[in-house]
C-alpha positions in Angstrom: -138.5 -14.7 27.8 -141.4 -15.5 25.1 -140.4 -11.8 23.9 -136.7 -12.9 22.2 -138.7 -16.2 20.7 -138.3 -15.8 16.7 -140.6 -19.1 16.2 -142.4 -18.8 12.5 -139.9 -16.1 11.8 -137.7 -15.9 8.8 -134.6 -14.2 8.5 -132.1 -13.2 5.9 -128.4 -13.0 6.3 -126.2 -11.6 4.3 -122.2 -12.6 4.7 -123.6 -15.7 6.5 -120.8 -17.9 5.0 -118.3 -17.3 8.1 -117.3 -15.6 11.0 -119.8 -12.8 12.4 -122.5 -13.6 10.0 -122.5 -17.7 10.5 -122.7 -16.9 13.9 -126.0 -14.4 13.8 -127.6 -17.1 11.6 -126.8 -20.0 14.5 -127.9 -17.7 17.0 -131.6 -16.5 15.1 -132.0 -20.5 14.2 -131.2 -21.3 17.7 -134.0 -18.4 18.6 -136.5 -20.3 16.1 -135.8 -18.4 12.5 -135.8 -20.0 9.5 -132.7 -18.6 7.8 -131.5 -17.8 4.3 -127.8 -17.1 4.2 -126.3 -15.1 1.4 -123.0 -14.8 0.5 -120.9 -14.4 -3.0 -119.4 -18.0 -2.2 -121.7 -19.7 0.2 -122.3 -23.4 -1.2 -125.9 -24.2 -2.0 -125.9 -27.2 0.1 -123.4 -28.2 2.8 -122.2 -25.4 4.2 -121.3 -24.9 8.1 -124.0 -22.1 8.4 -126.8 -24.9 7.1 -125.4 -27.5 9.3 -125.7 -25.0 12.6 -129.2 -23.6 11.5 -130.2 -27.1 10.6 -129.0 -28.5 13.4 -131.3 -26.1 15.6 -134.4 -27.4 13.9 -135.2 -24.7 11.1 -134.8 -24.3 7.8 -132.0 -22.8 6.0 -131.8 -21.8 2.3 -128.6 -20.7 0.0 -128.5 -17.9 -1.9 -125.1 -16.5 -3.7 -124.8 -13.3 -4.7 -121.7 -10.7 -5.0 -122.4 -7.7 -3.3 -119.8 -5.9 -5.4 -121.8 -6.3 -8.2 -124.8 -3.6 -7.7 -127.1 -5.7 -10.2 -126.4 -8.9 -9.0 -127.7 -6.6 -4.9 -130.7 -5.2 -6.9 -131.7 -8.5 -8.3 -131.5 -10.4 -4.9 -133.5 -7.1 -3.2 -136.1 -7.8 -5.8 -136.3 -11.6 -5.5 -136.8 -11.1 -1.9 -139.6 -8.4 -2.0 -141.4 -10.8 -4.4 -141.5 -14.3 -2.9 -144.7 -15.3 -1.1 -143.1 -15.6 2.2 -142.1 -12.0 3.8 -139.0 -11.5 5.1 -139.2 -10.4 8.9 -135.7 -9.8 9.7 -132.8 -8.9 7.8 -129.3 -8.6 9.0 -127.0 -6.3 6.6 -123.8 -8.1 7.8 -121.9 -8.4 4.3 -118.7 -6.9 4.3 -115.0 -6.3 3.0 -111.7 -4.3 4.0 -109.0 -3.1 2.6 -105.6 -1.9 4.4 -103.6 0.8 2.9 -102.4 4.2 3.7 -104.5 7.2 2.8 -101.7 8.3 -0.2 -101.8 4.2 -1.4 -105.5 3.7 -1.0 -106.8 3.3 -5.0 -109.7 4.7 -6.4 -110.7 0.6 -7.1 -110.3 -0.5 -3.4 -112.1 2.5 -2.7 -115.0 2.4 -4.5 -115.4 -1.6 -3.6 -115.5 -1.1 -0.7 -118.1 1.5 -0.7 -120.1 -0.8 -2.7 -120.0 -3.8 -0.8 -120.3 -2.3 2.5 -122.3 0.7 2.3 -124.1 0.9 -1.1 -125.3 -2.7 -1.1 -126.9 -2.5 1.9 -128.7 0.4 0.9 -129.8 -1.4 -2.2 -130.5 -4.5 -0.5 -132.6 -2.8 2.4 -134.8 -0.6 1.0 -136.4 -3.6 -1.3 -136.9 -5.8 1.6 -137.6 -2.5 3.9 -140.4 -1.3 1.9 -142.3 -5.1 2.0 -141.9 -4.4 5.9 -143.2 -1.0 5.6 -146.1 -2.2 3.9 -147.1 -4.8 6.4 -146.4 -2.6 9.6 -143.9 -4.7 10.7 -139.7 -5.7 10.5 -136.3 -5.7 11.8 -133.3 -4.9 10.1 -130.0 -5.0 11.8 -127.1 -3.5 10.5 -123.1 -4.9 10.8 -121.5 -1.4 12.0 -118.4 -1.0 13.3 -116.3 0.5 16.6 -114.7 2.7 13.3 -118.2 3.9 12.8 -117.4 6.4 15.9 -113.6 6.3 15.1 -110.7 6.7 12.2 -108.9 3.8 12.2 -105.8 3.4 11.2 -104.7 2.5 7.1 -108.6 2.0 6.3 -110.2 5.1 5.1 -112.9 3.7 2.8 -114.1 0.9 5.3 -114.2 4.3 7.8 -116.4 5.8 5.4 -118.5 3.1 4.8 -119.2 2.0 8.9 -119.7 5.7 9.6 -122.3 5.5 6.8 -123.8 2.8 7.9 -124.4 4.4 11.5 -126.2 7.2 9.6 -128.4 5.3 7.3 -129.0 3.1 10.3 -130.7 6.8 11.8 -132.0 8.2 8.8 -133.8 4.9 8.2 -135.6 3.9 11.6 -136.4 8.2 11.5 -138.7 7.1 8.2 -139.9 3.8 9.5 -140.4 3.9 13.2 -144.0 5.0 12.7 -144.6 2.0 10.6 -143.6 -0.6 13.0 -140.4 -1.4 11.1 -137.4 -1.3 14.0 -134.0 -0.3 12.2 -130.9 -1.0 14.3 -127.0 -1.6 14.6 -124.2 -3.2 16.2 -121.3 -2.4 16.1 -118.7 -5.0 16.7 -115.6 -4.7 18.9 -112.3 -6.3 17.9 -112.9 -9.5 16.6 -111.4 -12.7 15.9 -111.9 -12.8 12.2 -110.8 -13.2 8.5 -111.0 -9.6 8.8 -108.4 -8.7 11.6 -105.9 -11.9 10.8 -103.7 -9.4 9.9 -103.7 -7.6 13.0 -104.0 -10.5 15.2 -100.6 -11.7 13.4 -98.6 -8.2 14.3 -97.9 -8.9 17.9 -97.4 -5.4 18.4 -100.4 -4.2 17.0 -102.3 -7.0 18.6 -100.6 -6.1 22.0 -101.7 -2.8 22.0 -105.7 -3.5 20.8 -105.6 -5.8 23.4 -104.6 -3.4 26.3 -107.6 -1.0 24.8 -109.7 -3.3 25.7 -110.9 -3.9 29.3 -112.5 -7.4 28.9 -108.6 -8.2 27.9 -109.5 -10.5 24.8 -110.3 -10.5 21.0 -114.3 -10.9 20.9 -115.6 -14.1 19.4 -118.0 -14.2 16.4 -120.6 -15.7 19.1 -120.2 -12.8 21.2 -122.5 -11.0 18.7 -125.1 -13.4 19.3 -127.1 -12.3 21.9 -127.7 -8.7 21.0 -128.4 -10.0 17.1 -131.5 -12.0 18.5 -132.3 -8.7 21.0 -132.6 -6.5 18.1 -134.7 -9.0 15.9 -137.1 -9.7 18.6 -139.9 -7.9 20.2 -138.2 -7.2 22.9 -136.4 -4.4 21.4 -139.7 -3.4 19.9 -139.0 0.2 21.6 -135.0 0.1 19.9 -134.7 2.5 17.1 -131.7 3.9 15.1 -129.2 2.5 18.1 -126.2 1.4 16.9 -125.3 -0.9 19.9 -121.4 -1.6 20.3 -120.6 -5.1 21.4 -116.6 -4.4 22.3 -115.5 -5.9 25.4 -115.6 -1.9 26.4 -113.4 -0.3 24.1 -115.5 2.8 23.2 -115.9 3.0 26.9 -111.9 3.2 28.0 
């Protein structure tokens, strides 16, 4: 089991205020990461996330930054690649949605929501990704999504965005598998959320997500736990450009 130990380790997260993200930072610090959460809200001291990566025995720094604002991403990417102590794993888990249909779906929500969730992470990875490059060593992880392999319905630009972030999850781990720098995914299933409230509160749309899915129930933030601390170990050493669903079988009905 020595090979999922992240002991000496430090790991950014990025959306690590809540949900998904709070739960990948609980689960590295439980793994033995020091953590630094980013979010555009996340208090500098105080927050859940500390208390849970705290709590596990590691340290935990706050960083806020708005990844709809591109300088604001390339400042942060830059900050990173230039502090004394290298990053080693970084989980691209920031995110936003917004539901409309195709014909309502503005050019503003659009292009925020290409930012945020696709261009960002770009940004924010290949500052950090070229440190790891460098030292022949890294794991990133990205947040992807089950509408990285679908449509969706009433979401076009977060489609577009999760379907490029299975592709730049490829394109990236094709460049820097040779230098010891593992680039991954998961993709989560239907989860319990800020994201899907409004779902969850449409019993009919809820009903009918829930008899997709095989494992019969929403997915809990935690459930992403174990394959975040897989991917950002050495075990997965051999892992590259996977984009790993974690959906109660879904994809699979």
């Amino acid at each position: 089991m020595n090979a999922f130990d992240l002991t000496g380790r430090l790991a950014v997260v990025t959306g690590a205020r809540r949900g998904i993200g709070r739960a990948m930072a609980r689960a590295l610090a439980e793994a033995g990461a020091d953590v630094i959460g980013v979010s555009a809200s996340l208090e500098e001291s105080g927050s859940e996330v500390e208390k849970d990566v705290t709590a596990a025995g590691r340290a935990f720094e706050a960083i806020r930054a708005d990844f709809a604002d591109p300088d604001a991403v390339r400042a942060l990417g830059a900050e990173l690649a230039a502090r004394d102590r290298p990053v080693d794993i970084l989980v691209n888990n920031a995110g936003t949605i917004r539901r409309a249909p195709a014909v309502e779906h503005s050019d503003a929500d659009w292009e925020s929501v290409l930012q945020v969730n696709l261009s960002a992470q770009f940004a924010l990875t290949r500052a950090v990704g070229a440190g790891m490059v460098a030292r022949g060593h890294g794991k990133i992880v990205f947040t992807a999504s089950l509408l990285s392999f679908q449509g969706g319905i009433t979401v076009p630009g977060y489609t577009a965005a999760k379907h490029g972030v299975a592709g730049l999850t490829k394109a990236l781990a094709n460049e820097w598998a040779p230098h010891g720098v593992n680039v991954n995914a998961i993709a989560p299933g239907y989860i319990a959320t800020d994201n899907t409230r409004a779902l969850r509160d449409d019993p009919a749309r809820s009903k009918a997500i829930l008899d997709r899915i095989p494992a019969a129930r929403w997915g809990n933030a935690d459930d992403l736990a174990g394959a975040t601390v897989f991917l950002a170990s050495s075990a997965a050493d051999y892992v590259h450009g996977a984009v790993i669903p974690v959906d109660g079988g879904w994809l699979g009905r």
